[in-house]
TORROGU-140881 format. One record per atom (N, C-alpha, C): x, y negated, z; residue number from 1; atom name; residue in one letter. Coordinates in pm, 1 decimal. Atoms other than C-alpha are relative to their C-alpha. Layout:
N
- X_Y_Z_NUM_CA_a
...
***
This chain:
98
- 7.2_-137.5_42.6_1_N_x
- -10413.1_17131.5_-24440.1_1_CA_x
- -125.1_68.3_54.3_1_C_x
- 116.4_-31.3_-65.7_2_N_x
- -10693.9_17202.9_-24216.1_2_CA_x
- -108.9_-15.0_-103.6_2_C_x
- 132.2_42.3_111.3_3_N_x
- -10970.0_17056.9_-24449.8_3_CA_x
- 20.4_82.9_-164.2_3_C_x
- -26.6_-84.2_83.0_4_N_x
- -10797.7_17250.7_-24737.0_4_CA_x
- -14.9_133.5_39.1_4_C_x
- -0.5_-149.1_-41.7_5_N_x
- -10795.9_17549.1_-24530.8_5_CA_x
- -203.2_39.9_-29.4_5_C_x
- 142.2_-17.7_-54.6_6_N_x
- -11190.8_17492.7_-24442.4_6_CA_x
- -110.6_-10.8_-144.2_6_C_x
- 53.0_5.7_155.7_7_N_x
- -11246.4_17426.7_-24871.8_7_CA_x
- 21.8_127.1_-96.2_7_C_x
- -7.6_-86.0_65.0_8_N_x
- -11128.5_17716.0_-24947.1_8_CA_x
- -114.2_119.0_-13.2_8_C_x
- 49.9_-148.4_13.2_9_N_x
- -11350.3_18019.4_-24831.9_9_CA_x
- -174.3_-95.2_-37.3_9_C_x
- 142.6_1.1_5.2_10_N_x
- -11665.1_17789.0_-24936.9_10_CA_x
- -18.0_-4.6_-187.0_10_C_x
- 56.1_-20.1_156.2_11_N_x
- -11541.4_17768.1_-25311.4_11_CA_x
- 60.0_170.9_-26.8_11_C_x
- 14.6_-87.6_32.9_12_N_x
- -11454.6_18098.4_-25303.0_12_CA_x
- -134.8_55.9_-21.4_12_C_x
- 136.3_-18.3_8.8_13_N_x
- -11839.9_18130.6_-25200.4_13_CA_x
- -57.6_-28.7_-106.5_13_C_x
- 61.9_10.7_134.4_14_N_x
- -11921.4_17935.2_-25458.1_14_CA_x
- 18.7_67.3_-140.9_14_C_x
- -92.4_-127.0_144.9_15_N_x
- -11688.9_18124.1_-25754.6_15_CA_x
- -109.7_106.2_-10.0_15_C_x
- 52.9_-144.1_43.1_16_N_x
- -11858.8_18425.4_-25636.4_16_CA_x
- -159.3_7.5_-41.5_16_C_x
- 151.3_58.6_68.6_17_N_x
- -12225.4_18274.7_-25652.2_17_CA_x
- 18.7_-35.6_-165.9_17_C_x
- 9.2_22.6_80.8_18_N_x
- -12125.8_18152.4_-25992.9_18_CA_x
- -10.4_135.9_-111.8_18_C_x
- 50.2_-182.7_56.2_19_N_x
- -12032.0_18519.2_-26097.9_19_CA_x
- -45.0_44.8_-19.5_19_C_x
- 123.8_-113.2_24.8_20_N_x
- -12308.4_18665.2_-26040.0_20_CA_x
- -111.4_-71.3_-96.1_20_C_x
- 41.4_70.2_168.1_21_N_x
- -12466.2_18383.1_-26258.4_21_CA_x
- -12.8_-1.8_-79.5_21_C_x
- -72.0_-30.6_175.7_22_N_x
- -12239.6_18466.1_-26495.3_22_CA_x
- -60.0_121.0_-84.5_22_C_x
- 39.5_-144.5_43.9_23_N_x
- -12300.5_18822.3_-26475.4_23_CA_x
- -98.8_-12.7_-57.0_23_C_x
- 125.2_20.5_53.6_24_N_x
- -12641.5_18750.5_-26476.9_24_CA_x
- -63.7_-4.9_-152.9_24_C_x
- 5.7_84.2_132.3_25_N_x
- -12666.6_18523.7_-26790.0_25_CA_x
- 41.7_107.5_-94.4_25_C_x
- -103.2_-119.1_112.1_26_N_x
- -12426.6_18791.7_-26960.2_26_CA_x
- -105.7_128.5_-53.3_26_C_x
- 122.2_-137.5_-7.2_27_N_x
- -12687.9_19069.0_-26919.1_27_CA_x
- -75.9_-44.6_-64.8_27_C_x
- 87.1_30.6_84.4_28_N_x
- -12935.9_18894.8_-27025.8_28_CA_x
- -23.7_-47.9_-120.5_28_C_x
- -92.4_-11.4_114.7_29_N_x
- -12746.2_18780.4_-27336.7_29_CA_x
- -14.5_112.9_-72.4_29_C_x
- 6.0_-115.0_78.1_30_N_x
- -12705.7_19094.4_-27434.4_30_CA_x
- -82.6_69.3_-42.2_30_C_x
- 148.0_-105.3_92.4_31_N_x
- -13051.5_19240.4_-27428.5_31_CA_x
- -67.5_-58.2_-58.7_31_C_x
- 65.3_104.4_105.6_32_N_x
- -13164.3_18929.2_-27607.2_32_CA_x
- 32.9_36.9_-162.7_32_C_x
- -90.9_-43.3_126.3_33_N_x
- -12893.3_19014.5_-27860.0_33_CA_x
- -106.7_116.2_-54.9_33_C_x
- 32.7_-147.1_34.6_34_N_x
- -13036.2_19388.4_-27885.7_34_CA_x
- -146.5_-57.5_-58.9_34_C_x
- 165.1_53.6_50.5_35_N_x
- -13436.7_19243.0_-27875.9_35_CA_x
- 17.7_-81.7_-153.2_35_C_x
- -11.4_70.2_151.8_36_N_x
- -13329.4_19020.1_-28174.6_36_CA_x
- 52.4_86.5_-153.4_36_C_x
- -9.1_-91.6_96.5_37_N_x
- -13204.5_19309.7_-28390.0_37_CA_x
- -48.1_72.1_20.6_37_C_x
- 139.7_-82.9_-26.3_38_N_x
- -13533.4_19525.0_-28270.1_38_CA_x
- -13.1_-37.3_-43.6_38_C_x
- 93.0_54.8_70.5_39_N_x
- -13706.2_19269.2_-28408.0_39_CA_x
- 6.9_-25.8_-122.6_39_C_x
- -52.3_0.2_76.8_40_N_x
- -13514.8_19201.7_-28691.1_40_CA_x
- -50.2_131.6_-110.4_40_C_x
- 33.7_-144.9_63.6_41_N_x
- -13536.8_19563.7_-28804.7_41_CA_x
- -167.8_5.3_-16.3_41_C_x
- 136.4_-11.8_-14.5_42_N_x
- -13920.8_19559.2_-28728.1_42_CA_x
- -101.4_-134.5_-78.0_42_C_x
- 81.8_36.3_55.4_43_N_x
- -13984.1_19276.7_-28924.8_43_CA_x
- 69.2_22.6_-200.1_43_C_x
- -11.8_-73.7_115.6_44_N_x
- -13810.0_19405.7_-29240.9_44_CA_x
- -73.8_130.7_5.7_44_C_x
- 135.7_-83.2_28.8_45_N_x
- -14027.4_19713.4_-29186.4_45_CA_x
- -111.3_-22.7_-13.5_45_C_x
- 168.6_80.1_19.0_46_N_x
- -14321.1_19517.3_-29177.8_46_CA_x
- 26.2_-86.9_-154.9_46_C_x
- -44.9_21.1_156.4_47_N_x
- -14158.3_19343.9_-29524.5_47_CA_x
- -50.9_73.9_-92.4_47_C_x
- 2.5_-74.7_150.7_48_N_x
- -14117.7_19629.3_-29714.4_48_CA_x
- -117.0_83.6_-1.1_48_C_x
- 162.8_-94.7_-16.2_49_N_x
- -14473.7_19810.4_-29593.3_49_CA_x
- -88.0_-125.4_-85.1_49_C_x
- 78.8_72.4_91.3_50_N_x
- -14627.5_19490.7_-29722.8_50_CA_x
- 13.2_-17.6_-128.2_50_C_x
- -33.9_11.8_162.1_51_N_x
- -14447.4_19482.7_-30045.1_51_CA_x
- -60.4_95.9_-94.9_51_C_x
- 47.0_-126.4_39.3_52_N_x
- -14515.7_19835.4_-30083.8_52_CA_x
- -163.4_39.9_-33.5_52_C_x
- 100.6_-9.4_3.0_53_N_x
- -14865.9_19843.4_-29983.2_53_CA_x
- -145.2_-144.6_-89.7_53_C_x
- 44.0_183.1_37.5_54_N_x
- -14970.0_19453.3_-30113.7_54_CA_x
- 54.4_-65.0_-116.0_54_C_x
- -93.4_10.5_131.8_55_N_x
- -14696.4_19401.1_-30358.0_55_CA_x
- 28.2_-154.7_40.7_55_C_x
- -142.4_124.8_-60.4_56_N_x
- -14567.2_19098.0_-30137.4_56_CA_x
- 11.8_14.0_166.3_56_C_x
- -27.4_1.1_-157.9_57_N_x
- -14408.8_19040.7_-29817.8_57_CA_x
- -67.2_-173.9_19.4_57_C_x
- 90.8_105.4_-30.3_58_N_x
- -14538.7_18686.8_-29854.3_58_CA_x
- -132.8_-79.6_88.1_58_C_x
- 126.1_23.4_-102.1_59_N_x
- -14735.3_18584.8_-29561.4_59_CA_x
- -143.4_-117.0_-24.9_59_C_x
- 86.6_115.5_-7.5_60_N_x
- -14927.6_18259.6_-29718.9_60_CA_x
- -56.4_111.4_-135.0_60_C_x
- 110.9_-110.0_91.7_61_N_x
- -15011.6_18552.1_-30039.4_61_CA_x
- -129.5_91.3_56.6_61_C_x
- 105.8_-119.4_-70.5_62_N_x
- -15169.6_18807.6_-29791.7_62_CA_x
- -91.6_-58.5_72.8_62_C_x
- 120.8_75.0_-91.5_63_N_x
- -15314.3_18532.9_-29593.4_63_CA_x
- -112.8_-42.9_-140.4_63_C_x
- 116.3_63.4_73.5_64_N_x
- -15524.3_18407.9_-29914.8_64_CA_x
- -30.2_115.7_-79.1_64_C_x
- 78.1_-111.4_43.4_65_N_x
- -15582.4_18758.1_-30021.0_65_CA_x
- -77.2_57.9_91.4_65_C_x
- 113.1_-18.5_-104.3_66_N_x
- -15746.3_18839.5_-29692.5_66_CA_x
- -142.1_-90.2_-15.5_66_C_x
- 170.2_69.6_-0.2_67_N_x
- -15972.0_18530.5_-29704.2_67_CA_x
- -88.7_39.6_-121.3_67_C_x
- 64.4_-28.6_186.3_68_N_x
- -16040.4_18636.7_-30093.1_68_CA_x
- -84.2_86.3_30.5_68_C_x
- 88.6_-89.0_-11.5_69_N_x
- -16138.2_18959.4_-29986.3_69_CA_x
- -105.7_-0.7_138.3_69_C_x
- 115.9_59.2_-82.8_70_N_x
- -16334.7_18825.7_-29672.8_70_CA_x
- -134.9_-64.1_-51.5_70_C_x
- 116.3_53.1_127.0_71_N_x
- -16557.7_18613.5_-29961.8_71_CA_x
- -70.6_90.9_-51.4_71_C_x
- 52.0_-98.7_43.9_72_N_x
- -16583.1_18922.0_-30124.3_72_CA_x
- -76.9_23.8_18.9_72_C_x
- 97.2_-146.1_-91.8_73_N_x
- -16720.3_19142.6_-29877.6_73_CA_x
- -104.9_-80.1_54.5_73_C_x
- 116.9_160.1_-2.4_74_N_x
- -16942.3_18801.9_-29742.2_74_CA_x
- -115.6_47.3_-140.2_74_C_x
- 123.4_27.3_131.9_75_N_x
- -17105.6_18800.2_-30095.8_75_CA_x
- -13.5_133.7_-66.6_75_C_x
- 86.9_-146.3_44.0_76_N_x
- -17120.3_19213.8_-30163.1_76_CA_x
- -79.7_30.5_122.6_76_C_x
- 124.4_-51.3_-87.1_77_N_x
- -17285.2_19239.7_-29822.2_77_CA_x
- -146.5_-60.3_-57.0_77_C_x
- 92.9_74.8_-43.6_78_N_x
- -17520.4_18983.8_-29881.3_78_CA_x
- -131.4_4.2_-174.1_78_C_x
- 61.4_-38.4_115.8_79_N_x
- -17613.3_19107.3_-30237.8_79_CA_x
- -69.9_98.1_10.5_79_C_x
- 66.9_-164.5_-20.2_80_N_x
- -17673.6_19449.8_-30116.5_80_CA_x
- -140.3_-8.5_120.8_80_C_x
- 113.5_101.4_-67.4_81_N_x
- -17895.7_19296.4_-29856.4_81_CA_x
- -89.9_-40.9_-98.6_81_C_x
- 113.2_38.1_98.8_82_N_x
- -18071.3_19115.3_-30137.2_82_CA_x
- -78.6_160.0_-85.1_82_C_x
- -5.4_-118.2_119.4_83_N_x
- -18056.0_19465.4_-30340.1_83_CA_x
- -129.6_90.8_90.0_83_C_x
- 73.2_-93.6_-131.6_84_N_x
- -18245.6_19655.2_-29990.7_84_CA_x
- -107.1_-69.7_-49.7_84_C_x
- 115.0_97.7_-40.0_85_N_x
- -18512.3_19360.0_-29948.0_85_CA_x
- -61.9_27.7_-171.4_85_C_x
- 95.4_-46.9_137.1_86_N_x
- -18611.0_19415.0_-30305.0_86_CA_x
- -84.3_140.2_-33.6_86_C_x
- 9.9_-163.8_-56.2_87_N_x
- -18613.5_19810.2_-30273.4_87_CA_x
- -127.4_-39.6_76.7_87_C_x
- 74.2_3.6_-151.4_88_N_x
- -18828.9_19747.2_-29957.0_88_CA_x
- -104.4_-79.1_-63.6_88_C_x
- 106.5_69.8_66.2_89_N_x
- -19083.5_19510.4_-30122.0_89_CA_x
- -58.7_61.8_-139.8_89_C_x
- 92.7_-67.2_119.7_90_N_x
- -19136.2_19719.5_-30436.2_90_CA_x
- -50.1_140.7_66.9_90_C_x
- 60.7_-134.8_-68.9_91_N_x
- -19178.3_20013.4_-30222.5_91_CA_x
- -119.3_-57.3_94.6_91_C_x
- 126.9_37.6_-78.8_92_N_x
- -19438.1_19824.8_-30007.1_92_CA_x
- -64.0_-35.2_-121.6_92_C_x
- 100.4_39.5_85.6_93_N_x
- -19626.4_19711.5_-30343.6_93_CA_x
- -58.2_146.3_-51.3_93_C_x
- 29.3_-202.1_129.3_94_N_x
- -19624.6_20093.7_-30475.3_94_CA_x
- -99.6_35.6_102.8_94_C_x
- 98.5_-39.8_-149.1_95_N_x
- -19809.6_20145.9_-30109.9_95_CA_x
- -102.7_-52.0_-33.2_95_C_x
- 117.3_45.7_2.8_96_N_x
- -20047.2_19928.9_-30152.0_96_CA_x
- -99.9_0.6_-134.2_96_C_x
- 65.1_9.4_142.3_97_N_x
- -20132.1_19968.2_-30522.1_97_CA_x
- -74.3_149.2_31.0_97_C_x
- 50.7_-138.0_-26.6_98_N_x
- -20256.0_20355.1_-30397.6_98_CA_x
- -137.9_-39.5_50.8_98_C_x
***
């Protein structure tokens, strides 16, 4: 009975270490829970802003309409650039024809 006596107050120790484990785990459970329907909510708002604003929520659409319009803007800078340098060379010929 002795050795039963001397097992007892160390799994009580342990029980109560596990508890707070528990607790622990439990808590943090729960605000996982909550963070996952934040996010949830926040990525259906991000959905329907893209649908709205893009006309899809489609992430592989908006991704190849970005690069589209990345090409774009690539080849209207680089026209308007050409468009200057021309400007700029007929205006230096008009100079020198004086």
């Amino acid at each position: 009975m002795t050795s039963q006596t001397r097992l007892e107050p160390d799994n009580l120790r342990r029980l109560d270490d596990l508890r707070k484990t528990f607790d622990k785990l439990r808590a943090e459970r729960i605000r996982a829970e909550g963070e996952v329907e934040r996010l949830t909510r926040d990525l259906d708002e991000a959905r329907a802003l893209a649908k709205a604003e893009l006309g899809t929520s489609d992430e592989a659409e908006i991704k190849n309409s970005i690069e589209a319009a990345l090409t774009q803007n690539a080849k209207l800078t680089e026209e308007f650039g050409a468009a200057l340098r021309e400007v700029e060379a007929r205006l230096r010929q008009l100079g020198d024809e004086r």
